[in-house]
C-alpha positions as CSV (number, residue, x, y, z in Angstrom):
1,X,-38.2,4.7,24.9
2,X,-35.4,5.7,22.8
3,X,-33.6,2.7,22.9
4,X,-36.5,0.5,22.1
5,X,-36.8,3.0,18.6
6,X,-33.4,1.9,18.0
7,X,-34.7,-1.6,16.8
8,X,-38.2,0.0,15.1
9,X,-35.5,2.1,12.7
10,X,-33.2,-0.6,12.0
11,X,-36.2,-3.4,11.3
12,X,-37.6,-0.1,8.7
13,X,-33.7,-0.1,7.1
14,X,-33.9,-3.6,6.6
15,X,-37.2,-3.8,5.4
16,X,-38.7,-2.8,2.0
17,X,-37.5,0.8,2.3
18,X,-33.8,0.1,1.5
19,X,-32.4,-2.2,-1.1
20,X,-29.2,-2.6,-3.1
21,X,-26.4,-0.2,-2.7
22,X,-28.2,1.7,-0.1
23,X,-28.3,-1.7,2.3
24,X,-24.5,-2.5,1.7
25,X,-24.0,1.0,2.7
26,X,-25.7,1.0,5.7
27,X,-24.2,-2.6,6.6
28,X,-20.7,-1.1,6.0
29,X,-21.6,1.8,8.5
30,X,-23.3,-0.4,11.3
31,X,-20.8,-3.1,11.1
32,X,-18.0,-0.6,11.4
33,X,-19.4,2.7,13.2
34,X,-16.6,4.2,14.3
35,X,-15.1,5.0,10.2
36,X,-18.1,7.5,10.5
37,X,-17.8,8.9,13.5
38,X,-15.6,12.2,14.6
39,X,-12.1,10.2,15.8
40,X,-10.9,11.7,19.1
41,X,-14.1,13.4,20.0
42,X,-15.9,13.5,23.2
43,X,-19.3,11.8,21.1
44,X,-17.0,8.9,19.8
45,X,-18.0,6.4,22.8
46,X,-21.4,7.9,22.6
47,X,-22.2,7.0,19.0
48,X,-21.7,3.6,19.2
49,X,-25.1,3.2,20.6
50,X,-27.0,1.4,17.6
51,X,-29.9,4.4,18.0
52,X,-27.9,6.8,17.1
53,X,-25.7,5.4,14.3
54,X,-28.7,4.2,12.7
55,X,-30.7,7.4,13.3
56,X,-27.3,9.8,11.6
57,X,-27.9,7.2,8.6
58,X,-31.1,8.3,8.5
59,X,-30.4,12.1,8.0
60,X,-27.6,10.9,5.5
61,X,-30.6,9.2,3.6
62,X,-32.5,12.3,3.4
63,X,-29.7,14.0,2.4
64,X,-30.0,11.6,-0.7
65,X,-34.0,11.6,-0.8
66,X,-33.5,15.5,-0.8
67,X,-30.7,15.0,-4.3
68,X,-32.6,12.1,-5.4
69,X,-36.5,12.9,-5.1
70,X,-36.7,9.6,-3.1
71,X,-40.1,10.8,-1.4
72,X,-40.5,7.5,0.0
73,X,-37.6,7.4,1.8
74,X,-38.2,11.2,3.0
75,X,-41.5,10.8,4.8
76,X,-40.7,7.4,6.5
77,X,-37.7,8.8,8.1
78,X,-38.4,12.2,8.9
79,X,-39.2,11.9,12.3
80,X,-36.2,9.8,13.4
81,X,-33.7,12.3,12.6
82,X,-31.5,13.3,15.6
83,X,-30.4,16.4,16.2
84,X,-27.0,15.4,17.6
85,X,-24.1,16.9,15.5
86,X,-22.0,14.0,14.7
87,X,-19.3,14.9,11.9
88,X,-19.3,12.1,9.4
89,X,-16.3,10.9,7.5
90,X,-18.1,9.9,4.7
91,X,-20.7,11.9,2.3
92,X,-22.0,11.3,-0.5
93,X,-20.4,12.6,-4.1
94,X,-21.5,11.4,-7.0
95,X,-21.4,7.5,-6.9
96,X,-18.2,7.8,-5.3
97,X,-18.0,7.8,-0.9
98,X,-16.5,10.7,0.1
99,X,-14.5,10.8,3.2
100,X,-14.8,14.4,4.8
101,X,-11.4,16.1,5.3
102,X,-10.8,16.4,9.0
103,X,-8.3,18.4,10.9
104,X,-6.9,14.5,12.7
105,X,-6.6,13.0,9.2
106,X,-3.6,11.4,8.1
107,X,-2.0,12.8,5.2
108,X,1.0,12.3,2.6
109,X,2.9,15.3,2.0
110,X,5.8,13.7,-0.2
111,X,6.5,10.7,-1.6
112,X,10.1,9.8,-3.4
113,X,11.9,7.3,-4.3
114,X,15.6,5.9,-5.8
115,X,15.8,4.8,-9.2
116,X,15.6,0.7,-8.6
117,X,18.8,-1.3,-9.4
118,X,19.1,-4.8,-10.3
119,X,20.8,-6.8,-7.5
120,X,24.6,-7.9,-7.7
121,X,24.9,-6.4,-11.1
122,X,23.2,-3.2,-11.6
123,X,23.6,0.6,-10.6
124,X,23.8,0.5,-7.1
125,X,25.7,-2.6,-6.5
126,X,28.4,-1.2,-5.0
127,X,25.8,1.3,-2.1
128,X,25.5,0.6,0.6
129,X,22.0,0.8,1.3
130,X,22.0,3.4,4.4
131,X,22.9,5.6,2.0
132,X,20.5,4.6,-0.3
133,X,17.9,5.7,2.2
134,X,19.6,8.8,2.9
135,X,19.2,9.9,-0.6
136,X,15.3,9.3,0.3
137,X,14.9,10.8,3.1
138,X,16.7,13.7,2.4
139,X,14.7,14.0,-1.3
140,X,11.5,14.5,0.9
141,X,12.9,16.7,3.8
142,X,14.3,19.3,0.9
143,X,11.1,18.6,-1.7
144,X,8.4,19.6,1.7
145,X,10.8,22.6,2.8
146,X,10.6,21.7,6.0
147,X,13.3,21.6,8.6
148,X,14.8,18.1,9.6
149,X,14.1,18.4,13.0
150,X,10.7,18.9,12.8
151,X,10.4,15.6,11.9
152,X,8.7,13.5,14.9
153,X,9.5,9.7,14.3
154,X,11.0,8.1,11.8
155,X,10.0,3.9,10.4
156,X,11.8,2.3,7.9
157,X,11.3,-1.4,6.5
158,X,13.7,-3.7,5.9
159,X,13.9,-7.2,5.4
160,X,18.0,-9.0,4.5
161,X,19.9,-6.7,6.8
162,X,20.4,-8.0,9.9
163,X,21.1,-5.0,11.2
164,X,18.4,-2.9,10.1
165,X,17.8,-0.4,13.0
166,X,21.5,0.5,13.0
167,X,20.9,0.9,9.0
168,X,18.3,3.4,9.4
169,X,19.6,5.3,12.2
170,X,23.1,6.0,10.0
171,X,21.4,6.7,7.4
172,X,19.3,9.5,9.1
173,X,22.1,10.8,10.1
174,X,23.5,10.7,6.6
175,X,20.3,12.7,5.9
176,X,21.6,15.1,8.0
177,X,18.5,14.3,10.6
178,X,19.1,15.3,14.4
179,X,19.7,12.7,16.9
180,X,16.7,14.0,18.5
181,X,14.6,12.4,16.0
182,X,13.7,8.7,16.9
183,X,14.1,6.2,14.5
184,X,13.3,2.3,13.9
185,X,13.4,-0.6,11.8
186,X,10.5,-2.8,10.6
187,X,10.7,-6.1,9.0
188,X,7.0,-7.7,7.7
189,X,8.3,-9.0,4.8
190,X,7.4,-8.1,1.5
191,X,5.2,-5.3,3.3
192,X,7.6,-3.8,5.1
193,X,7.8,-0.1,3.3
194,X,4.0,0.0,3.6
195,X,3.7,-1.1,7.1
196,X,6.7,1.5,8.0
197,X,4.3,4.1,6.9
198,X,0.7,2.8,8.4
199,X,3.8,2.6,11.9
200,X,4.4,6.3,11.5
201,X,0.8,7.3,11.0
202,X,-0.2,5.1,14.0
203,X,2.1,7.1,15.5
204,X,0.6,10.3,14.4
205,X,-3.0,9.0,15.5
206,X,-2.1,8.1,19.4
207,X,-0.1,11.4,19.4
208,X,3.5,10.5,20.0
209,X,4.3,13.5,17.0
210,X,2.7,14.8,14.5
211,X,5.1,14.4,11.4
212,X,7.4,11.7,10.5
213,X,8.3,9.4,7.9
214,X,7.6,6.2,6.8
215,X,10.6,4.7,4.2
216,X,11.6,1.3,2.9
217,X,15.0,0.3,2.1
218,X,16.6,-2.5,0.5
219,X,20.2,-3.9,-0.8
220,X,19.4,-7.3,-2.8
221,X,23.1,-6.9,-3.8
222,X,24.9,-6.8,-0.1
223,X,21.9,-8.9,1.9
224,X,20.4,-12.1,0.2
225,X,19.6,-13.9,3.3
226,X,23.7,-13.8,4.7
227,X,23.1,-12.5,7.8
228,X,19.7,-14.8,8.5
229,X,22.2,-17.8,9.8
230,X,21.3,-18.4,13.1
231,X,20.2,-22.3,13.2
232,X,16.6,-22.9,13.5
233,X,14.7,-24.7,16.1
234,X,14.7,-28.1,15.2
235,X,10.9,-28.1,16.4
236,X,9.5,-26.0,14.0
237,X,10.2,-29.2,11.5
238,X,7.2,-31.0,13.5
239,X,4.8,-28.6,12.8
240,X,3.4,-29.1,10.0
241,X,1.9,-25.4,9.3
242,X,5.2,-24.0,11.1
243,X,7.1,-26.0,8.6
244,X,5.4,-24.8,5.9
245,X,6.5,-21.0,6.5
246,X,9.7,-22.3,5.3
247,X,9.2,-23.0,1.5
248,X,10.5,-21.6,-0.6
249,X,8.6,-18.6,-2.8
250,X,9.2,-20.2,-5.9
251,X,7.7,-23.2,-4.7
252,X,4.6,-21.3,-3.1
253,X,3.9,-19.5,-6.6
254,X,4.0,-22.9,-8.1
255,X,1.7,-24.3,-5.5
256,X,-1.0,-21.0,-6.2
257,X,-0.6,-21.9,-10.3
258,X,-1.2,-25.9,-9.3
259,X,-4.4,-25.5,-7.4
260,X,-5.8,-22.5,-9.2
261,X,-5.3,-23.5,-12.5
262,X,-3.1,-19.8,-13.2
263,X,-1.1,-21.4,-16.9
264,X,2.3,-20.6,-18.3
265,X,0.1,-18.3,-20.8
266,X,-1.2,-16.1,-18.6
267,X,1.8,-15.9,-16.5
268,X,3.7,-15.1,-19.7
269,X,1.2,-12.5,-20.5
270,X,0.5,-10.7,-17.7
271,X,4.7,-10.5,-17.4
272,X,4.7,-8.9,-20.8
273,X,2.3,-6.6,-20.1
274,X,4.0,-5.3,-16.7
275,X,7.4,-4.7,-18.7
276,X,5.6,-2.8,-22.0
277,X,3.7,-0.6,-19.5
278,X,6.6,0.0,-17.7
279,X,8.8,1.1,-20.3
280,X,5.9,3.2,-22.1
281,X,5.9,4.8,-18.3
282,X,9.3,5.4,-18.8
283,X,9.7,6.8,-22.1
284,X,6.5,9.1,-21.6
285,X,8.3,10.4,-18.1
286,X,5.5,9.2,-16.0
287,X,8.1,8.3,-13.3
288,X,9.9,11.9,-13.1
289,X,8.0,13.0,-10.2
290,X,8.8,10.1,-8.1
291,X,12.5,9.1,-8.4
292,X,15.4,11.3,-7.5
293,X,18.1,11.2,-9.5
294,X,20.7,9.1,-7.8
295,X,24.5,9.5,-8.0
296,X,26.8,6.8,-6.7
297,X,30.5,5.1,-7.2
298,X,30.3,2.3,-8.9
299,X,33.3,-0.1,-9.7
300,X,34.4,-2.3,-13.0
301,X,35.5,-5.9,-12.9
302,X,39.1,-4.7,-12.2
303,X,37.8,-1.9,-9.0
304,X,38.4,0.9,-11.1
305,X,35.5,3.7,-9.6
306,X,33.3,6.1,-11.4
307,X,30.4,7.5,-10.5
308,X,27.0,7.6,-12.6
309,X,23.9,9.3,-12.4
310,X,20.9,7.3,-12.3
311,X,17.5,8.5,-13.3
312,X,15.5,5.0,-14.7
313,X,15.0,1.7,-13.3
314,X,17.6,-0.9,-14.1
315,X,14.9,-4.1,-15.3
316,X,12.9,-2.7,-17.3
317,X,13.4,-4.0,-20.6
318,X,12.0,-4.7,-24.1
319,X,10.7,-8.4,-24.2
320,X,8.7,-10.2,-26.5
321,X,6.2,-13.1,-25.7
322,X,8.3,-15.5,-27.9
323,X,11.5,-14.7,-25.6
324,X,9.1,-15.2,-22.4
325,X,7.9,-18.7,-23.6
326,X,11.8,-19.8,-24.3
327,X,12.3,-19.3,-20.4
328,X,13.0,-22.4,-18.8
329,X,11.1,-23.1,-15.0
330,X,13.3,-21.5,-12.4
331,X,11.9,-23.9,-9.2
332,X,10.4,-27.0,-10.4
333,X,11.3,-29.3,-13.8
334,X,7.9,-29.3,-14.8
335,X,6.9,-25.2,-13.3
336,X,5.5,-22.8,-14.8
337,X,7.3,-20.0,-13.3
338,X,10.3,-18.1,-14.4
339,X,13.1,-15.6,-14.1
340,X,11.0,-13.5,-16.6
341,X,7.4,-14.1,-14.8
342,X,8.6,-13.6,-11.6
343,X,10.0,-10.1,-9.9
344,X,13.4,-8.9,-9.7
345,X,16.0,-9.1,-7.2
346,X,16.8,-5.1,-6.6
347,X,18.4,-2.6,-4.5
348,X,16.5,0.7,-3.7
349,X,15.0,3.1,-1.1
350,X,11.5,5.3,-0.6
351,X,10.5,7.3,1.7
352,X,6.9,8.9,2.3
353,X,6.5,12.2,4.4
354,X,3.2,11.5,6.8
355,X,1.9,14.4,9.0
356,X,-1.7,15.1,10.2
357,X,-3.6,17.2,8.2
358,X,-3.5,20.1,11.0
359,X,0.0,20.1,11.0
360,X,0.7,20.4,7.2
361,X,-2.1,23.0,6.7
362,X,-0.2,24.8,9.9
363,X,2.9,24.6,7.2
364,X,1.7,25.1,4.4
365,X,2.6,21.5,3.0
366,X,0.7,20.4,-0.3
367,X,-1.5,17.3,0.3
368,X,-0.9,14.5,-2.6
369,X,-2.6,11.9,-0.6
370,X,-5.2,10.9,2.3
371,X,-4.9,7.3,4.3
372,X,-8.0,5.9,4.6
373,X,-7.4,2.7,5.8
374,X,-5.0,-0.5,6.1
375,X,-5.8,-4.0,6.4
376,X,-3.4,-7.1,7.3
377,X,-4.9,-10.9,6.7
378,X,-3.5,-14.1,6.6
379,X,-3.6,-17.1,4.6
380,X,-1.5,-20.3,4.3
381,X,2.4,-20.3,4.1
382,X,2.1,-22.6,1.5
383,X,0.4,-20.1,-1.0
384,X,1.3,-17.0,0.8
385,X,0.9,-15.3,-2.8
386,X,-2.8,-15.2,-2.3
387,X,-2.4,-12.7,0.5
388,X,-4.1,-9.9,-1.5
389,X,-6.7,-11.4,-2.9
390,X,-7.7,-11.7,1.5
391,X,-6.5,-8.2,1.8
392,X,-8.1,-6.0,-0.6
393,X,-11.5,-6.9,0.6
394,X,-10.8,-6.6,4.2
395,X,-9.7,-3.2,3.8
396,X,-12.2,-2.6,1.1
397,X,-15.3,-3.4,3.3
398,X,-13.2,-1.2,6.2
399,X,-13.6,1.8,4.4
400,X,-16.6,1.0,2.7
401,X,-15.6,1.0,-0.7
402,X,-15.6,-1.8,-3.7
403,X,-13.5,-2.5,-6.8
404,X,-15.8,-0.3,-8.9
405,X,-14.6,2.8,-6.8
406,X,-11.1,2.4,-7.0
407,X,-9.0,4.0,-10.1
408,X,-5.9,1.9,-9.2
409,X,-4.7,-1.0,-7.5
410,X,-0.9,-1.3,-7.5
411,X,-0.1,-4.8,-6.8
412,X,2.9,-6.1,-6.0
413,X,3.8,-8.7,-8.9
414,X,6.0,-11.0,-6.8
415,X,5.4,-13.7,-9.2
416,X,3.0,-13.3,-12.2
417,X,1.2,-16.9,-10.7
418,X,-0.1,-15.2,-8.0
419,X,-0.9,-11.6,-9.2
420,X,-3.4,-12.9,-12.0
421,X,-5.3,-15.4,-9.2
422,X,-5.8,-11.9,-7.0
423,X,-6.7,-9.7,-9.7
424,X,-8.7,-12.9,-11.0
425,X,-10.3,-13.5,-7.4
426,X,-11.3,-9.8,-6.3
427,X,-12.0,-9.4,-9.9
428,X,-10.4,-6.4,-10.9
429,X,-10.3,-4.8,-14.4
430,X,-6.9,-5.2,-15.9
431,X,-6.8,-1.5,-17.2
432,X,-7.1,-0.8,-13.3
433,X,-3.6,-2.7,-12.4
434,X,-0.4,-1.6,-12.0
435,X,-0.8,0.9,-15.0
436,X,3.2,2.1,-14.3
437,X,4.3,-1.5,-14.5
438,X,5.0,-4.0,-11.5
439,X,8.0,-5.8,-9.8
440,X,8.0,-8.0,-13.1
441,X,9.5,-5.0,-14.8
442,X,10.9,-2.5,-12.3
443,X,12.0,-4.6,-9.3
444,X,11.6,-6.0,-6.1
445,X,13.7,-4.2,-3.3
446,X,11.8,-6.3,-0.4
447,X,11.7,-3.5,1.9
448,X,11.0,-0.7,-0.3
449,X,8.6,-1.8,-2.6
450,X,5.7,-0.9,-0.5
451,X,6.7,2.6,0.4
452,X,7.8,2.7,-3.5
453,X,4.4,1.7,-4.4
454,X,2.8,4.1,-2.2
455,X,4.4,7.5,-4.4
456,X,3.8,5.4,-7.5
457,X,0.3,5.2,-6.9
458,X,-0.5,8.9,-5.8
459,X,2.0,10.7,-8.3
460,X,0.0,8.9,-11.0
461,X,-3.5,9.6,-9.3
462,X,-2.2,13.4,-9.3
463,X,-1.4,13.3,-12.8
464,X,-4.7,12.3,-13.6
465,X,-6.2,15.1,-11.6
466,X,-9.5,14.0,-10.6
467,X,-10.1,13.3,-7.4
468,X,-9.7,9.4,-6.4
469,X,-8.6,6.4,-5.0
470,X,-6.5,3.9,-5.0
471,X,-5.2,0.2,-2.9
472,X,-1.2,-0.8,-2.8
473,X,-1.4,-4.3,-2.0
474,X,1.0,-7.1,-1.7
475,X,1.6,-10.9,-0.3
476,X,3.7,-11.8,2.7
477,X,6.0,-14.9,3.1
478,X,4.4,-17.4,5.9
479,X,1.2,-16.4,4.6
480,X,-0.4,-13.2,4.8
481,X,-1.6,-10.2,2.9
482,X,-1.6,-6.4,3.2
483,X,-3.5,-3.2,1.7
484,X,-3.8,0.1,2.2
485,X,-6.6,3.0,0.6
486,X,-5.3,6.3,-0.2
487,X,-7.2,9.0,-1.6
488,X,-5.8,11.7,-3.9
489,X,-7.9,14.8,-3.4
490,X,-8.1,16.6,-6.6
491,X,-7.0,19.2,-7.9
């Protein structure tokens, strides 16, 4: 008898009773159930059953009814309440989802990051970049308080070295990190930093620890590609999509302008605007929370050594439109892109501190942000710079959320071509994007950026104050796309 109310209730959600952002809603939660459900619990299996996520949305819609004087919706559904006690992730505040704080969530204690150099010429030319990480990891470790070996696992992403796990194991020990403390090396491309994190809170979930880090690492100036010189299989070169993964970026960001119509102009201007926002950042101090200032050795043209302090990023710089247009095309005679719409080749390190929410109110350890979801997607190798604008909406509809309720999207501006097509395609306001400045102006250290973008995003939420959210998203090479939702809490 239940079961057979299951479908009575859902044909009454469906029918004239619900309409507009009240039906997306409860598509979101019966397409993905378990985002509302208690993770972990012993009623997780249980409320799967369509009855009973369908008869919990009805109690949430009284809730409403009860705010909203929706009598209509409050007599109809009365009856099919259930008095199971399932804890929701989700309420209702304002026109805003709220995810309900629970003790298994995972959380973002710290989130720091090196000034970024410019590659072969700039401040850290001359580091080596294990201990460019070292300087990260040991920023968060000293910034949280807490004790080095308390730190469960350890995921760092990194995309040019060749030896990448050896990287970050010498540079945890450079951070004066016990050898008790696992580490390892992630390379996903351009999403490397992020997807070390979403590794170290995956972690966290299954419950292999309950605190570690997630970091991303980079040195443009000692790794462009050297050590990738093993030959490749000759096979690949008969495969038409397998071929594919091996053009080159500039070519794939011409290929996005070509077929979506993304011109010069708005390359040009959306380049323009991610250096003026970034130096504004810069001179207002809107990056003081994030970066650590960074001494190193550096060496002139004739090996002489001094060492420097660095506190800014290395590429941002005053530009003009007019100097922008002069620019010739960097990949193809008759291309649209250029060195100045297209990001920077950079050295750098971040490095987020992750721990479940239990364990950092056991600490004591302030909360700057909340994962909420994460969402990989792929798309042709041939315009892999499309990748987020598959992303974004995959993770969106994961966590139920759209555009409207997100404060800020920090996109990865790998080249200005495909940038405007996502924030074109998902249509997102421009006053939303990259408000700190993007790769165009600060950099792109491939296996930092998204751990970098990650404290960008939640030290400017926090500065703001109110509680929101906010997506870092970026594209892949070979063709894919990541995002993550984080959630600052508030003050």
């Amino acid at each position: 008898m239940i079961r057979s109310t299951s479908n009575v209730t859902m044909q009454l959600l469906y029918g004239c009773c619900i309409s507009g952002p009240l039906l997306i809603r409860f598509r979101t939660i019966y397409s993905h159930p378990v985002l509302f459900l208690s993770r972990g619990s012993k009623f997780e299996v249980l409320h799967s059953d369509p009855f009973l996520i369908t008869s919990h949305y009805c109690h949430y819609l009284l809730e409403i009814a009860r705010k909203g004087k929706m009598e209509r919706i409050s007599v109809m559904f009365n009856h099919l309440s259930s008095n199971n006690d399932v804890v929701f992730n989700q309420t209702a505040s304002g026109t805003i989802p709220r995810f309900k704080d629970t003790p298994e969530d995972i959380v973002i204690v710290s989130a720091l990051r090196t000034p970024i150099g410019k590659a072969k010429r700039g401040s850290f030319k001359d580091t080596y970049p294990d201990e460019l990480l070292a300087t990260a990891l040991k920023a968060v470790i000293k910034q949280s308080g807490i004790s080095p070996a308390q730190i469960g696992d350890i995921c760092c992403g990194t995309v040019g070295d060749g030896r990448g796990a050896v990287t970050v194991r010498t540079g945890q020990f450079m951070a004066g990190i016990p050898d008790s403390v696992p580490s390892s090396a992630v390379n996903r491309q351009c999403s490397s930093g992020l997807q070390a994190v979403m590794n170290v809170a995956g972690s966290i979930r299954m419950g292999q620890c309950n605190m570690g880090i997630g970091a991303g690492v980079e040195s443009m100036s000692f790794h462009r590609g050297e050590n990738n010189s093993a030959p490749l299989n000759p096979k690949i070169f008969e495969h038409e999509m397998a071929r594919k993964c091996l053009i080159p970026m500039g070519i794939t960001s011409e290929n996005v302008a070509e077929k979506y119509g993304i011109t010069r102009e708005q390359q040009d201007n959306m380049a323009l605007a991610s250096q003026q926002k970034a130096l504004k950042a810069t001179k207002d101090g809107l990056f003081k929370d994030e970066i650590i200032p960074t001494t190193v050795t550096i060496k002139d043209q004739d090996d002489n050594e001094r060492q420097i302090t660095v506190t800014t990023d290395d590429g941002i710089r005053p530009s003009t439109i007019e100097n922008l247009r002069k620019l010739k095309p960097a990949f193809k005679k008759d291309g649209t892109t250029t060195a100045g719409n297209s990001s920077q080749v950079s050295d750098g390190a971040a490095a987020v501190l992750v721990a479940k929410r239990s364990e950092a109110d056991r600490l004591g350890l302030p909360i700057l942000g909340v994962i909420r979801g994460y969402a990989v997607a792929g798309c042709p190798p041939e315009l892999m710079g499309i990748g987020p604008a598959v992303a974004i909406p995959e993770v969106l509809k994961k966590t139920g959320l759209s555009v409207n309720d997100i404060d800020i999207f920090e996109i990865n501006e790998a080249f200005a071509s495909q940038a405007t097509y996502c924030v074109n395609k998902v249509g997102i306001p421009m006053e939303k994007v990259n408000p700190k400045g993007g790769a165009i102006a600060l950099g792109h250290p491939l296996g930092c950026t998204g751990a970098r973008q990650i404290g960008t995003l939640l030290h400017e939420l926090k500065r703001r104050g109110n509680r929101s959210f906010g997506v870092v998203s970026m594209c892949i090479g070979t063709g894919m796309g990541a995002a993550g939702v984080f959630e600052y809490p508030g003050r």
